[in-house]
C-alpha positions in Angstrom: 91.6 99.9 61.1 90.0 103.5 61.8 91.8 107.0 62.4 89.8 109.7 64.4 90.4 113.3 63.2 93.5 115.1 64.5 94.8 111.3 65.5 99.0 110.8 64.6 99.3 107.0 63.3 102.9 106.2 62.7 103.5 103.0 60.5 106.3 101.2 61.6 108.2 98.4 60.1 111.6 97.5 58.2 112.3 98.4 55.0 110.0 96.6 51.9 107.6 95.6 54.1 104.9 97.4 52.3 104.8 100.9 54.3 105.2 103.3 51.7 102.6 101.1 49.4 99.9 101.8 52.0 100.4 105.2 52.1 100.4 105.6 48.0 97.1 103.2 48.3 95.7 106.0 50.5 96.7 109.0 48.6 95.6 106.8 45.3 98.8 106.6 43.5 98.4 103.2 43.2 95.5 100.5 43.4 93.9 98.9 45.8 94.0 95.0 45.5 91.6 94.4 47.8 90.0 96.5 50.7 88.7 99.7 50.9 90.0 103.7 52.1 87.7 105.6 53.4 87.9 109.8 54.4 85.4 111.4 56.7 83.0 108.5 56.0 83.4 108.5 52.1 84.4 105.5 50.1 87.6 106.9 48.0 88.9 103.7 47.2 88.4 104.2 43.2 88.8 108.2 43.3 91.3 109.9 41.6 94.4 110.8 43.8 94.0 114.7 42.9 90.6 114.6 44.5 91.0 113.2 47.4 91.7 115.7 50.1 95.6 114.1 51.2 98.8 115.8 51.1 102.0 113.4 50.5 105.4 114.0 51.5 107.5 111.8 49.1 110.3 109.9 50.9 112.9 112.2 49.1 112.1 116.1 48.9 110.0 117.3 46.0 110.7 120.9 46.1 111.0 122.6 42.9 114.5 123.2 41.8 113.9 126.2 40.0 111.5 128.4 42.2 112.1 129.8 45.6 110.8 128.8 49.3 108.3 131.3 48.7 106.9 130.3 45.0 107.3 127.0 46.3 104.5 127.7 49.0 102.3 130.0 47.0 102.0 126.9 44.3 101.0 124.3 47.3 98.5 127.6 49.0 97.1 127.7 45.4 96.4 123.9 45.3 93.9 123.6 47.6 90.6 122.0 45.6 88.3 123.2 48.6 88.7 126.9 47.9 91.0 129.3 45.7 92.4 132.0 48.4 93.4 135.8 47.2 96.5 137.0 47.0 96.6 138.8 50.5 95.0 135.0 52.2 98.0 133.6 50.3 100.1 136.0 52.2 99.0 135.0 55.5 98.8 130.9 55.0 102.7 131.3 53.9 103.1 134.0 57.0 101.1 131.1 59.2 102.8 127.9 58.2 106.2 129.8 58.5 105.5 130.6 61.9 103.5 127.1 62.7 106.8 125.0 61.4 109.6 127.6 62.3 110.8 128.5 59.2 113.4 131.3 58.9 112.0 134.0 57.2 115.4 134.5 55.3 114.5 131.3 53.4 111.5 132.3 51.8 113.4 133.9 49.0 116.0 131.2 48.6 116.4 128.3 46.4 116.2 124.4 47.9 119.8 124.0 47.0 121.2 126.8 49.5 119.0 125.4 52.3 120.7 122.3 54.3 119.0 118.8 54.5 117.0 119.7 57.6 115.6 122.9 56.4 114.4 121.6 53.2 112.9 118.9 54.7 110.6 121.1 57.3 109.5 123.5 53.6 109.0 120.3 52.4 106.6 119.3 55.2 105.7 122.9 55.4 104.5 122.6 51.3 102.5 119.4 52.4 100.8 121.0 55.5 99.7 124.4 53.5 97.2 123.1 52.0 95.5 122.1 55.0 94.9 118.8 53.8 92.2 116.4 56.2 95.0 113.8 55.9 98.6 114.1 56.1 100.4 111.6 54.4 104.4 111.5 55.4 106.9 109.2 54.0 110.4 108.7 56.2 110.5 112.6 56.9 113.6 112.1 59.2 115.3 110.5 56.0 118.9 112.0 55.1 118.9 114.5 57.7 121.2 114.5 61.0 120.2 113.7 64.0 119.6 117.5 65.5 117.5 118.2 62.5 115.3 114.9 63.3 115.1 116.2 66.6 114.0 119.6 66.0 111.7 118.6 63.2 109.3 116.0 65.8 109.5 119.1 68.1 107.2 120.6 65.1 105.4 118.2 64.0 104.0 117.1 67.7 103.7 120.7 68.3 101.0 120.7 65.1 99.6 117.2 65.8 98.9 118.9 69.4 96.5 121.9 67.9 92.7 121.2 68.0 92.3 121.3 64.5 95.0 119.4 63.7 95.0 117.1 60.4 95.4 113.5 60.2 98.7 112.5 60.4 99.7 108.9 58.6 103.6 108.6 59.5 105.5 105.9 57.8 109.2 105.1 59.2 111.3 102.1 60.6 112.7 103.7 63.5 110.9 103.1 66.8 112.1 105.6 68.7 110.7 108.7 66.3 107.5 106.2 66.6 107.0 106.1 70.2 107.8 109.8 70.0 104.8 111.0 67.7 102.3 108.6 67.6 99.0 108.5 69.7 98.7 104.7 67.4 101.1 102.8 65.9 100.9 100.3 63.4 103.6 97.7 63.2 103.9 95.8 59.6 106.4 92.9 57.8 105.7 91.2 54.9 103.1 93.3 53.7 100.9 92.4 56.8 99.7 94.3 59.8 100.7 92.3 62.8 99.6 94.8 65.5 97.7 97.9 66.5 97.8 99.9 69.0 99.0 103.1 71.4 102.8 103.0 72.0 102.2 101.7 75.6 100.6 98.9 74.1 103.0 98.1 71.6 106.0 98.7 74.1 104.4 97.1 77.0 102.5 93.8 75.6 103.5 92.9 72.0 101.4 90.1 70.6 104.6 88.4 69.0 108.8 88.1 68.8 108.3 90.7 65.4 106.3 93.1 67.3 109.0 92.9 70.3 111.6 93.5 68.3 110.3 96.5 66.5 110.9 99.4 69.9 113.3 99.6 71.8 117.2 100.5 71.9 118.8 98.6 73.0 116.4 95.7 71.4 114.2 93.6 73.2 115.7 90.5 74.7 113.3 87.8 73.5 113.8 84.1 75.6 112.7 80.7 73.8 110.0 79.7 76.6 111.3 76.0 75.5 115.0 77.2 76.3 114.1 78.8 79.6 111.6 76.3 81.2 113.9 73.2 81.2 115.8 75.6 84.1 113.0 77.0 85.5 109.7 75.1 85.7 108.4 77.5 88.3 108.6 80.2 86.0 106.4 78.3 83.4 103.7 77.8 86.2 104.4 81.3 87.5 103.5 82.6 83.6 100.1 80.4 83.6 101.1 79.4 79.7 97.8 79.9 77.8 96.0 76.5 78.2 96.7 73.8 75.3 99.3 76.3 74.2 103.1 74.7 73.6 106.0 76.3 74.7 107.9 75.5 71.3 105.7 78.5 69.8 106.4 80.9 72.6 108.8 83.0 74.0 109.5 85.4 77.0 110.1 88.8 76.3 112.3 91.0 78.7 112.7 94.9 78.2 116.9 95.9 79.1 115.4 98.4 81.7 113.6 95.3 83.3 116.7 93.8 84.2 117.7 94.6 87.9 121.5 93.1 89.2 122.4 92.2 92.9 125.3 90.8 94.5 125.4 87.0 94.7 124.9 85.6 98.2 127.2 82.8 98.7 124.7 81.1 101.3 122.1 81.2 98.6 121.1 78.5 96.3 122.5 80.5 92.8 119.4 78.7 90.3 117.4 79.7 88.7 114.3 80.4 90.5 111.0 82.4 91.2 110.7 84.3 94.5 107.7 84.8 97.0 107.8 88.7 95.8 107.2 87.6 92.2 111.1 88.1 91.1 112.3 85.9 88.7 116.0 85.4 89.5 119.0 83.9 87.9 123.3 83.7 87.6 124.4 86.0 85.0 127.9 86.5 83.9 128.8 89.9 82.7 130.5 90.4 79.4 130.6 94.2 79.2 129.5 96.9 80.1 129.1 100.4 78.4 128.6 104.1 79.8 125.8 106.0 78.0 126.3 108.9 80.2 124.1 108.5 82.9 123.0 104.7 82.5 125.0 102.1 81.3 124.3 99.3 79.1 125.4 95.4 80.3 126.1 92.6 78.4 124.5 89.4 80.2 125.1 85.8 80.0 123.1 83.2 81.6 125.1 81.1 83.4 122.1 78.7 83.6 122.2 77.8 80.0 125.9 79.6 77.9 124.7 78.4 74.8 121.8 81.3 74.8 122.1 84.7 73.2 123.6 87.5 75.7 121.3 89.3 77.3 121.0 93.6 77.2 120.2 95.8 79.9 119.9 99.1 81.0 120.6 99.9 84.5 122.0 103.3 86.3 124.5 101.5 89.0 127.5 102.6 88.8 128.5 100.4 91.4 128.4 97.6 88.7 132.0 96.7 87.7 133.2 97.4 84.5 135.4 94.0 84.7 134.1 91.3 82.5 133.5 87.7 84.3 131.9 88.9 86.9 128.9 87.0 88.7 125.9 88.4 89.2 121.8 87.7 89.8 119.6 89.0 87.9 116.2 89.6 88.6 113.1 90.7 86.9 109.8 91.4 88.5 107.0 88.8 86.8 104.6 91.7 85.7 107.5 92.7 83.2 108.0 89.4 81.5 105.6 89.0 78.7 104.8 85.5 76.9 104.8 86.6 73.5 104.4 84.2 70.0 107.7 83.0 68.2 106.5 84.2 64.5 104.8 87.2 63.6 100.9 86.9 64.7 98.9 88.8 62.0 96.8 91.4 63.5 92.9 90.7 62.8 92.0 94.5 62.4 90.4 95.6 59.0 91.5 96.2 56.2 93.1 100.0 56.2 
């Protein structure tokens, strides 16, 4: 797998799945087993981690207890190996990543301890970013803060990932939302294996496998055992064109909750399961709840087709749909939103990273 310059790759995956040992292979705190890294063309693979030109943000923050914002800065400015900067260019890198991350001026003579979780993460990030490294290395920087601070902190970061001469951003976190957020590529992991690559359309729109599915989206992905589904629906198998010599036991279906569309039930209709002429596929729901998100709600769905499957999620803006559970319902989902995805986690057959 290759980065271009300026390019934001999240790494996404759940926890000990090997994220945060890729990104301490890159910045060369530990071995390689087997592969190779490579920056700007060169082979760093066997280079020491203080020469090759990365900047790591630790999972937890790493600011120095003892010194101020300020110090703390001037020490990072001062660590640059590609050129030692005066005491005025000092002055202006600190003035310039203040500015570039939003610090508060007011902290620069403060000590990490009177700063809040948020703003010693972005001094943290700040510290990383100062030295202008070609890559950016950032381990779980939304960990331990609130949810405001997260947000305010990708405002920054996409806001520097979007200048021209931005660096190299490797992001590692398990959240998929903050990854379809920053990234221009994703890179979804388990098991200490890359399963697929790709922009976050891609990833959202066509995942490769049930793991990949599963790894965007909130509500979660509704993934369908194709051998569950086709017993009630042959003309949906046809309709899917199953790759040929392919079983349905190792496939499944998967539906995004904002897929799912509800209509009335009509009475002089045949209520199976079914595929229309206008490509819908259609069947009997029954709903169990149904939850106001302000705006949109979220539904609770079970097939009435086959009540021993996992309830289905959806995301739908009608407030015409009753909040009273055991109502009927159809469901329908246009054909070009269903995906036939694997069962088990399909590794991906880029490169090594």
């Amino acid at each position: 797998m290759s980065l271009s310059p300026g390019e934001y790759c999240v790494i996404l995956g759940p926890s000990g799945c090997g994220k945060s040992t890729l990104l301490h292979g890159i910045a060369g705190l530990i071995e390689t087993a087997e592969g190779s890294i490579a920056i700007h063309g060169q082979d760093v693979t066997r280079m020491a981690a203080r020469k090759r030109d990365v900047g790591l943000l630790f999972q937890h923050d790493t600011m120095y207890p003892h010194l101020t914002v300020e110090q703390t800065l001037q020490i990072a400015v001062q660590a640059n190996p590609k050129r030692r900067l005066s005491a005025a260019e000092t002055v202006q890198r600190i003035h310039s990543i203040t500015k570039t991350m939003n610090l508060d001026p007011a902290w620069l003579p403060r000590r990490p301890e009177t700063l809040s979780g948020g703003q010693r993460r972005r001094v943290a990030i700040a510290k990383t970013l100062i030295r202008e490294p070609s890559v950016c290395l950032l381990d779980e920087p939304m960990a331990a803060i609130d949810r405001l601070a997260s947000e305010r902190l990708m405002e920054r970061l996409a806001d520097v990932s979007n200048q021209a001469d931005s660096t190299t951003f490797v992001h590692v976190t398990h959240d998929g939302e903050e990854a379809m957020r920053l990234a221009d590529k994703i890179v979804v992991m388990s098991g200490g294996r890359i399963l697929q690559v790709g922009s976050p359309t891609e990833i959202y729109r066509s995942p490769h496998s049930a793991e990949v599915a599963l790894a965007l989206g909130s509500p979660s992905c509704n993934v369908l055992a194709m051998a569950e589904v086709l017993p009630n629906c042959p003309a949906l198998g046809k309709a899917l064109e199953l790759p040929e010599g392919q079983s349905s036991d190792d496939h499944a279906i998967a539906v995004r909750p904002e897929a799912i569309q509800l209509v009335e039930p009509d009475l002089n209709q045949n209520q199976a399961c079914t595929v229309t002429e206008l490509g819908q596929w259609r069947f009997p729901v029954t709903l169990l709840e149904r939850r106001d998100l302000g705006g949109r709600f979220l539904l609770r769905l079970q097939r009435t087709d086959s009540e021993s499957s996992p309830p289905l999620s959806a995301i739908v803006f009608q407030n015409s749909i009753s909040a009273e559970a055991g109502t009927r319902w159809i469901c329908q989902v246009p054909l070009s939103d269903l995906r036939v995805i694997a069962n088990s986690a399909q590794p991906s057959n880029s490169p090594a990273i």
